[in-house]
VEXDREN-2710 file (C-alpha; in Angstrom, 1 decimal):
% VEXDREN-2710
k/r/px/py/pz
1/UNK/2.2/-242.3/-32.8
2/UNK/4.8/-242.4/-35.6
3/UNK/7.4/-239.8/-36.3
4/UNK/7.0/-236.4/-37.5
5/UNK/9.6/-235.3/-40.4
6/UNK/8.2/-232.2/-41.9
7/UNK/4.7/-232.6/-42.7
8/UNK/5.0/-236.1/-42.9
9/UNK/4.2/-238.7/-39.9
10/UNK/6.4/-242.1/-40.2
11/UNK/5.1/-245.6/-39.4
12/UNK/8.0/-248.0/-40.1
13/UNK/7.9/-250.7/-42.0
14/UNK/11.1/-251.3/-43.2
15/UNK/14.6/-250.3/-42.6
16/UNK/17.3/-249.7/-45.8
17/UNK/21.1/-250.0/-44.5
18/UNK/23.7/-249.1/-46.5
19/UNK/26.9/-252.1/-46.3
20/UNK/30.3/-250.5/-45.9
21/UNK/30.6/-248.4/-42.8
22/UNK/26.9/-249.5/-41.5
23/UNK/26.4/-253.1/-41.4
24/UNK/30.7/-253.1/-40.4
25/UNK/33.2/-250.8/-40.3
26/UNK/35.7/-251.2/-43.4
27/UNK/36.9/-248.0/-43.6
28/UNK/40.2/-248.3/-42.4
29/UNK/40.6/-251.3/-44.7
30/UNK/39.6/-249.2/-47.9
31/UNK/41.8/-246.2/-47.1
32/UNK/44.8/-248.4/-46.6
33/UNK/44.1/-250.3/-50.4
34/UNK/43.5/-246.8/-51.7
35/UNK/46.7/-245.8/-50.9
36/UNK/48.4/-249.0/-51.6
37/UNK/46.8/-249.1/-55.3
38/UNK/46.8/-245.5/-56.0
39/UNK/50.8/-244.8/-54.7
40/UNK/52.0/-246.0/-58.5
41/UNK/50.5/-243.3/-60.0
42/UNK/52.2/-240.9/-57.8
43/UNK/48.5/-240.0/-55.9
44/UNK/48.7/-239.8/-52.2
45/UNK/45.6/-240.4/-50.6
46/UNK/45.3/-238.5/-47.0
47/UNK/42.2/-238.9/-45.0
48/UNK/40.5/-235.2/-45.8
49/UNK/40.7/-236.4/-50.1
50/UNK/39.8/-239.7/-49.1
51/UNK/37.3/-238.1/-47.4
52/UNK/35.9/-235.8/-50.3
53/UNK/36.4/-237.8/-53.3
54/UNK/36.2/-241.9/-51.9
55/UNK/33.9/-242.6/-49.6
56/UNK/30.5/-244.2/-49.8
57/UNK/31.4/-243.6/-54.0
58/UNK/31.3/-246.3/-56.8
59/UNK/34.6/-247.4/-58.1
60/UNK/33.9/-246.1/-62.0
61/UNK/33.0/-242.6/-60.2
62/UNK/36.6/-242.3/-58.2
63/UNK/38.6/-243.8/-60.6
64/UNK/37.1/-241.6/-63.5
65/UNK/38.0/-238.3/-61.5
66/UNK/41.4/-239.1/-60.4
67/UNK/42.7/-241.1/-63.5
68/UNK/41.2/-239.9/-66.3
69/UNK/44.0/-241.0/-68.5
70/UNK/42.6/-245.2/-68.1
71/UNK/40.8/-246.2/-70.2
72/UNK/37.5/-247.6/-69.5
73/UNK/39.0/-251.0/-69.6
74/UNK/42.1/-250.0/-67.6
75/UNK/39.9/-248.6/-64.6
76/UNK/37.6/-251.6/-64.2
77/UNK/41.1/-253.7/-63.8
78/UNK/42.4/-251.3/-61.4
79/UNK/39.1/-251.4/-59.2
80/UNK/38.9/-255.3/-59.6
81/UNK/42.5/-255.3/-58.1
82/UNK/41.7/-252.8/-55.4
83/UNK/37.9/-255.2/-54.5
84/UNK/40.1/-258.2/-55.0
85/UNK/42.7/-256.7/-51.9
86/UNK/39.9/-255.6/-49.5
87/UNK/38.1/-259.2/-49.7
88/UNK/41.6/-260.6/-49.5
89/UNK/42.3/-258.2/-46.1
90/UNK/38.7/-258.0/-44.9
91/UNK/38.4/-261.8/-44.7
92/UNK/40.1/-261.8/-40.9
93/UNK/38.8/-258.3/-40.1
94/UNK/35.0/-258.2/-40.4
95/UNK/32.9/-257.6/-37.7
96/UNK/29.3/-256.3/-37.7
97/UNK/28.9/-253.1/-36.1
98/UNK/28.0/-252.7/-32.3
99/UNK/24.2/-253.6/-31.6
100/UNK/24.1/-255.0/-35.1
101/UNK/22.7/-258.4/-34.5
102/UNK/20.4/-256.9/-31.4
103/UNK/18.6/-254.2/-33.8
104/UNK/18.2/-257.1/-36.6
105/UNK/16.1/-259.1/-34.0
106/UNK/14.0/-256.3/-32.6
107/UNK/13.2/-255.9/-36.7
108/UNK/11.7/-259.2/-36.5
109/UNK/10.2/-258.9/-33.1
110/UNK/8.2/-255.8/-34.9
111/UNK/7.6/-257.2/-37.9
112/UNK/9.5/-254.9/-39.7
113/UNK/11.3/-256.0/-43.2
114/UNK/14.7/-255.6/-44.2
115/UNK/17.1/-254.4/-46.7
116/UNK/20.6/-253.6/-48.2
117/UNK/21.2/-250.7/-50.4
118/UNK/24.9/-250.4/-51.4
119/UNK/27.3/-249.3/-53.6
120/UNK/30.0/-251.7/-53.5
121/UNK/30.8/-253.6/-56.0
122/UNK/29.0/-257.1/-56.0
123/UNK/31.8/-259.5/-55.4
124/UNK/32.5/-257.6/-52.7
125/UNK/29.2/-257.3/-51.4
126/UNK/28.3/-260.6/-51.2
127/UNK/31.8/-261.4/-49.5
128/UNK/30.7/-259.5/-46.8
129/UNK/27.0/-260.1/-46.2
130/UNK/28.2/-264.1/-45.7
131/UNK/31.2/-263.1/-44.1
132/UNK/29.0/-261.2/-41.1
133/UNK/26.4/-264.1/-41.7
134/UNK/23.6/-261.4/-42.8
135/UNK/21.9/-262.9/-45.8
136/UNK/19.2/-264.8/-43.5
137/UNK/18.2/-261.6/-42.1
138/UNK/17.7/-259.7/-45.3
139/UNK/15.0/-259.8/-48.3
140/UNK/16.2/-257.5/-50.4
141/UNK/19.7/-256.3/-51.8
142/UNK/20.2/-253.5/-53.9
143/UNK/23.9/-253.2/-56.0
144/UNK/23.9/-250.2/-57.3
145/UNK/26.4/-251.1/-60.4
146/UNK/24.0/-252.9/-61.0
147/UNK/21.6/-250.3/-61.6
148/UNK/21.8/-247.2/-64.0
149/UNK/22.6/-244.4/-61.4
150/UNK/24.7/-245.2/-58.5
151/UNK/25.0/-242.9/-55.0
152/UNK/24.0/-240.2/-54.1
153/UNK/21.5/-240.9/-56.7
154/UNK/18.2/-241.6/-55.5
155/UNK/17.7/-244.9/-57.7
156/UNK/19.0/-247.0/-55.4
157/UNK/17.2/-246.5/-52.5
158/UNK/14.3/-245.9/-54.4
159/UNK/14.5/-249.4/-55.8
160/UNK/15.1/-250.5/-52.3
161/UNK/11.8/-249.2/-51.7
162/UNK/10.2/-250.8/-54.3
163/UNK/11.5/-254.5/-53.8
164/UNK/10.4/-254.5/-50.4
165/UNK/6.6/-252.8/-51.5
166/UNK/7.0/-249.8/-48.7
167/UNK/6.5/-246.3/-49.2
168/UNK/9.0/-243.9/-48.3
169/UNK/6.8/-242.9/-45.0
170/UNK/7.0/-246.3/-43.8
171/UNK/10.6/-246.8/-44.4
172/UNK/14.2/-245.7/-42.0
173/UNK/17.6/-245.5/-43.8
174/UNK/20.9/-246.0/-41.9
175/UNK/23.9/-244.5/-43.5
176/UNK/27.4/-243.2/-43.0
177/UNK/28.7/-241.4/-46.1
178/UNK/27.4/-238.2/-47.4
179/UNK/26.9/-239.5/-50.7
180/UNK/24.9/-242.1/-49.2
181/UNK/22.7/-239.6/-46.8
182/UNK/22.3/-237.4/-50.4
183/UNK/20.8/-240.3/-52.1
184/UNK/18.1/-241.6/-49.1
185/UNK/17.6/-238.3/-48.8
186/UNK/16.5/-237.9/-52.3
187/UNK/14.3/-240.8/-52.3
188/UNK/12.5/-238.8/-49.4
189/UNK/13.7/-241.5/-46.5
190/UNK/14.3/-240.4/-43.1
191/UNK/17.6/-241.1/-42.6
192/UNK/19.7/-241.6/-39.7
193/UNK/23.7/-241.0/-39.7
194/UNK/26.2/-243.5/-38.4
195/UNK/29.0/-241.4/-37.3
196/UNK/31.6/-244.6/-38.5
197/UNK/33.4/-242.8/-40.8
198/UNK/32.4/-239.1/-40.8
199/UNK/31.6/-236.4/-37.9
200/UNK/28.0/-236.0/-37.1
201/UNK/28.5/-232.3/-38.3
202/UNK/29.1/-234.0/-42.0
203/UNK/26.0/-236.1/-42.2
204/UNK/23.1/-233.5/-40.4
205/UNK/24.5/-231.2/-43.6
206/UNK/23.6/-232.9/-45.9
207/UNK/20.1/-234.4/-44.7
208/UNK/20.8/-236.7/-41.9
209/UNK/18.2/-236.0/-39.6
210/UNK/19.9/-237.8/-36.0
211/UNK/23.4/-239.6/-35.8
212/UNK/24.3/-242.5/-33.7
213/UNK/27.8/-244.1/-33.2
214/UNK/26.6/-247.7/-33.9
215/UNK/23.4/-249.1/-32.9
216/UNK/24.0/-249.5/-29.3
217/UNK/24.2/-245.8/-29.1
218/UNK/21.5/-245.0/-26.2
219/UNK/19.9/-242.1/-29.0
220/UNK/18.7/-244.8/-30.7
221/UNK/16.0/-246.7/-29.4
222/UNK/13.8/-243.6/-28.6
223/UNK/13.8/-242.7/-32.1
224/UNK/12.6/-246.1/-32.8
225/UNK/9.8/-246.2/-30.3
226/UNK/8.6/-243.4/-31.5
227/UNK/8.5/-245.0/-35.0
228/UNK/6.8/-248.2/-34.2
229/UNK/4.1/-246.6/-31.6
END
């Protein structure tokens, strides 16, 4: 049966999630270090500017708008210091989202593959993926620092597609940010909101094409029966 999204009918194969704000919520814990780390330099962070010029960004992005005075040399210290604090604060704090761990084992059940398509920082990254015991569940995870183009670029999720050898009609993304909708979007993913750290009005703008609250949100299943029938 599959899943109409324009002229296009899905058959999934694989789902993408992004890390921060998907796989857990961290958001609280990056606002707070935000303010903490940023207070110095006489910014005050509220939640609308977090909002706007933070979330679901890399470090070298945010740090480059707001203090364009450091160097290149003086930013990455600043966002080593800020990673450094959330893994320090995270470590008692992380817990996968709700439905998390029944989704992952429905994936398997289906025979569907796996992936991780972030832009945090890879220290941090891998702190959390073994912190929530993930890495057994996933083949594939994308860093986008490690790549040239970060999100909301496309590259990362298109790579994501590529190291798990699915098209973009086979595959389902799972984001929170805008800037991470923009860039699954991009790659021509159908993309699904998680309404963790933004409204649902914020994510169907820019591309999302359903939101849930967390995967035991009752919209979700539906969506993918449809998907896998």
């Amino acid at each position: 049966m599959g899943l109409e999204w324009g002229n296009v009918r899905l058959m999934l194969s694989a789902i993408l999630f992004d890390l921060d704000g998907t796989l857990a919520n961290t958001d609280t814990i990056h606002f707070a270090i935000w303010q903490d780390i940023l207070h110095p330099y006489g910014i005050g962070v509220d939640r609308s500017l977090y909002d706007a010029t933070f979330s679901g960004r890399l470090n070298v992005d945010i740090i480059a708008d707001i203090l364009p005075q450091l160097s290149d040399a003086e930013g990455k210290q600043l966002s080593d210091r800020k990673e450094q604090q959330f893994r320090e604060r995270a470590a008692n704090e992380l817990v996968p989202l709700a439905g998390l761990e029944t989704l992952l084992q429905w994936t398997v059940e289906q025979g569907i593959d796996r992936g991780v398509v972030t832009n945090a920082p890879a220290a941090n990254a891998n702190f959390m993926i073994d912190a929530l015991k993930l890495r057994p569940w996933f083949s594939t995870i994308v860093i986008s620092e490690q790549l040239p183009q970060g999100k909301p670029h496309p590259l990362p999720y298109l790579t994501g597609l590529t190291k798990l050898g699915v098209a973009a009609d086979q595959a389902l993304v799972f984001e929170d940010s805008p800037s991470g909708i923009r860039s699954a979007v991009a790659a021509g993913i159908f993309t699904i909101g998680v309404t963790s750290t933004h409204q649902p009005t914020a994510l169907l703008q820019v591309g999302a094409k359903h939101t849930i609250a967390d995967f035991e949100d009752a919209a979700l299943l539906p969506i993918l029966e449809r998907l896998t029938q």
